[in-house]
DOPA-350580 format. One record per residue (C-alpha): x, y, z. Coordinates in steps of 0.05 Angstrom, whole numbers. Layout:
<zazas>
{px X; py Y; pz Z} $
...
</zazas>
This chain:
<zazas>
{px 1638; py -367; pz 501} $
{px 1622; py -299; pz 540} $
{px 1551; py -295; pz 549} $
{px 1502; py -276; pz 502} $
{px 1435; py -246; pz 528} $
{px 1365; py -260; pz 480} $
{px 1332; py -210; pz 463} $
{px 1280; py -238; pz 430} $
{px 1256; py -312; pz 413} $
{px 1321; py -319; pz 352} $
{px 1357; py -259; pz 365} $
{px 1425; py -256; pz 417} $
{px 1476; py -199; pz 426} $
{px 1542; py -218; pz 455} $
{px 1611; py -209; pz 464} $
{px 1663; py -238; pz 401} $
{px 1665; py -307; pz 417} $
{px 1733; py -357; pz 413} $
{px 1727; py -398; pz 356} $
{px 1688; py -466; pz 362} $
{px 1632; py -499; pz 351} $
{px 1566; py -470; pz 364} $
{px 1517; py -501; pz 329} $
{px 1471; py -529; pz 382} $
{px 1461; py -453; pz 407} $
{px 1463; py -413; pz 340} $
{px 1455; py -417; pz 269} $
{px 1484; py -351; pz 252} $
{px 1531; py -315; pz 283} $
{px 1545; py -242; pz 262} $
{px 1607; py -205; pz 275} $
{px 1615; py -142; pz 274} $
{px 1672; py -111; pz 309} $
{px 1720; py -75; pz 265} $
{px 1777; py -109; pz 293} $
{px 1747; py -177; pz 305} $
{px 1729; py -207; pz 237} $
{px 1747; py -284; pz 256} $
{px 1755; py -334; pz 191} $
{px 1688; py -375; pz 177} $
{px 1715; py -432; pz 182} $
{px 1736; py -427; pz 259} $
{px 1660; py -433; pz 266} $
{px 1644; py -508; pz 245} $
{px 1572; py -516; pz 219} $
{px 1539; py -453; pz 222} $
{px 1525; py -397; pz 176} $
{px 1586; py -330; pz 193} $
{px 1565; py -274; pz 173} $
{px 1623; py -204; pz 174} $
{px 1593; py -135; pz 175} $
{px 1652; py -98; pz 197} $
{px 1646; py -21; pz 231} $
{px 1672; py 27; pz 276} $
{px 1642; py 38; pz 343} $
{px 1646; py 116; pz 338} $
{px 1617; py 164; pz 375} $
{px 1606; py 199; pz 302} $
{px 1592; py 134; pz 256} $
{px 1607; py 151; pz 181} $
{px 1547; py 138; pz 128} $
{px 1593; py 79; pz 111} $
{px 1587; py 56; pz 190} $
{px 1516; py 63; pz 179} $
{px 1502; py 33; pz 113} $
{px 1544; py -24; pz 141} $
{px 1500; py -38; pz 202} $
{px 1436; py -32; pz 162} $
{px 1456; py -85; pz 118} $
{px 1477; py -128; pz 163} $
{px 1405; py -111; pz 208} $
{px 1373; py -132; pz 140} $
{px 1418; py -200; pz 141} $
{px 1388; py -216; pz 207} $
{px 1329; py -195; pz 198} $
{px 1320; py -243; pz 131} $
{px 1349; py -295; pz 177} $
{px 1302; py -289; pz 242} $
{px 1242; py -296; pz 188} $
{px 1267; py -365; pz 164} $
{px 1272; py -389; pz 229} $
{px 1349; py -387; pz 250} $
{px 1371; py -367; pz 310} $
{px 1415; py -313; pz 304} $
{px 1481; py -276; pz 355} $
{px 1498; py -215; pz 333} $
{px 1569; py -196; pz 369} $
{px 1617; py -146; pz 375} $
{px 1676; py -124; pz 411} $
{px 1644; py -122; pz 479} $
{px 1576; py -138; pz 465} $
{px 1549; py -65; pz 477} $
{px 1540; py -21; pz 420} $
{px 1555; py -47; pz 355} $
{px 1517; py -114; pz 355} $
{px 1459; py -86; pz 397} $
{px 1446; py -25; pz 345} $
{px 1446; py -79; pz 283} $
{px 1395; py -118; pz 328} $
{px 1351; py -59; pz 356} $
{px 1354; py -50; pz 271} $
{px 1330; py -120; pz 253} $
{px 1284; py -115; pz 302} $
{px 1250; py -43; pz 274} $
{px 1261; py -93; pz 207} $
{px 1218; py -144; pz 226} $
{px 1166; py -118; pz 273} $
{px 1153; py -46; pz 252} $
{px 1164; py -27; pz 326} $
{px 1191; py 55; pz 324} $
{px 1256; py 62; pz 336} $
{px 1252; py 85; pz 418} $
{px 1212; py 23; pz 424} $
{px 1276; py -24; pz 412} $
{px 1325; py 13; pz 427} $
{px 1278; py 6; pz 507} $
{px 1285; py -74; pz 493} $
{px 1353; py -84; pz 474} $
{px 1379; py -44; pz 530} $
{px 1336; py -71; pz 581} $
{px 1357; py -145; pz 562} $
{px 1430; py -130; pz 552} $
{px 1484; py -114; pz 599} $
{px 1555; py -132; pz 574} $
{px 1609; py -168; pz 619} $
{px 1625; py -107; pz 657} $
{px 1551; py -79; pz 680} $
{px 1543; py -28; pz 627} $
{px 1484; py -29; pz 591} $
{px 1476; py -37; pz 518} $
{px 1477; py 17; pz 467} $
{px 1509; py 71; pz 516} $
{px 1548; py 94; pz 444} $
{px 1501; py 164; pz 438} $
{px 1497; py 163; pz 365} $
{px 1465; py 91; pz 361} $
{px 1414; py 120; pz 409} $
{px 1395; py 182; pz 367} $
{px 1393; py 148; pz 308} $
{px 1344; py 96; pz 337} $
{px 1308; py 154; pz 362} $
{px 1291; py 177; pz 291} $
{px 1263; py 111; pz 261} $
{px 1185; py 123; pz 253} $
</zazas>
C-alpha cells in the first residue's frame, strides 16, 4: 500500500490503495477520488466508505457538499473509536480537505488551524505537500 501519513491518533490520508486486506491498520477506509471508486469487497473486513469528487481548482457546491459529508462520515467514525484512511488519487488534496473537515468536525479547531496540521503531517509520494489545490485552502480559511 503507498504510505499513509497520521494525522492524528485515528485519522490517515493516503494515496488509493491496491485492493487487500487491511484490517490490522484500518477500520475504515475512505475513497474519494473521482476516478478511483474500488468495489467494497476488494477490501476484506473493514468498513469502505465512497465519497466521490473532483479535485478542481473551482470545486462545484456538489464537490463540496460531497466532501462535507463524507468529513461528517469520518468524523462520526473517529468518535467511536475506528481508525480511519481517508485517500484519494495521490493522497494530496481531496482526502486531506475531507480530513482537515472532520477534524474542524470533531475538535472545533478554526479552519487555518487544520488546514496548518494536515499539511505539516502530509507530503504525498512525490514531496508536495498536502492541500496545495487553492480552493481547499480558502475554504478552510473561512471555517470559524
Amino acid at each position: 500500500m503507498p504510505a499513509a501519513s497520521r494525522i492524528v491518533d485515528g485519522l490517515w490520508v493516503g494515496a488509493a490503495p491496491p485492493p487487500g486486506d487491511y484490517s490490522g491498520q484500518f477500520d475504515v477506509i475512505v475513497f474519494t477520488a473521482d476516478e478511483y471508486q474500488p468495489a467494497k469487497d476488494m477490501f476484506p473486513k473493514i468498513r469502505v466508505r465512497h465519497f466521490p469528487y473532483d479535485d478542481s481548482i473551482r470545486p462545484t457546491e456538489r464537490d463540496l457538499m460531497t466532501a462535507w459529508t463524507a468529513a461528517e462520515a469520518v468524523a462520526r467514525d473517529m468518535r467511536h473509536g475506528r481508525r480511519v484512511l481517508v485517500t484519494c488519487q495521490m493522497g494530496r488534496n481531496r482526502s486531506a480537505f475531507v480530513a482537515a473537515l472532520a477534524l474542524h468536525l470533531v475538535t472545533g479547531a478554526p479552519g487555518e488551524e487544520v488546514l496548518t496540521l494536515v499539511r505539516s503531517r502530509r507530503t504525498d509520494a512525490m514531496g508536495i505537500q498536502a492541500l496545495s489545490n487553492g480552493a481547499f485552502r480558502q475554504f478552510l480559511r473561512t471555517l470559524p
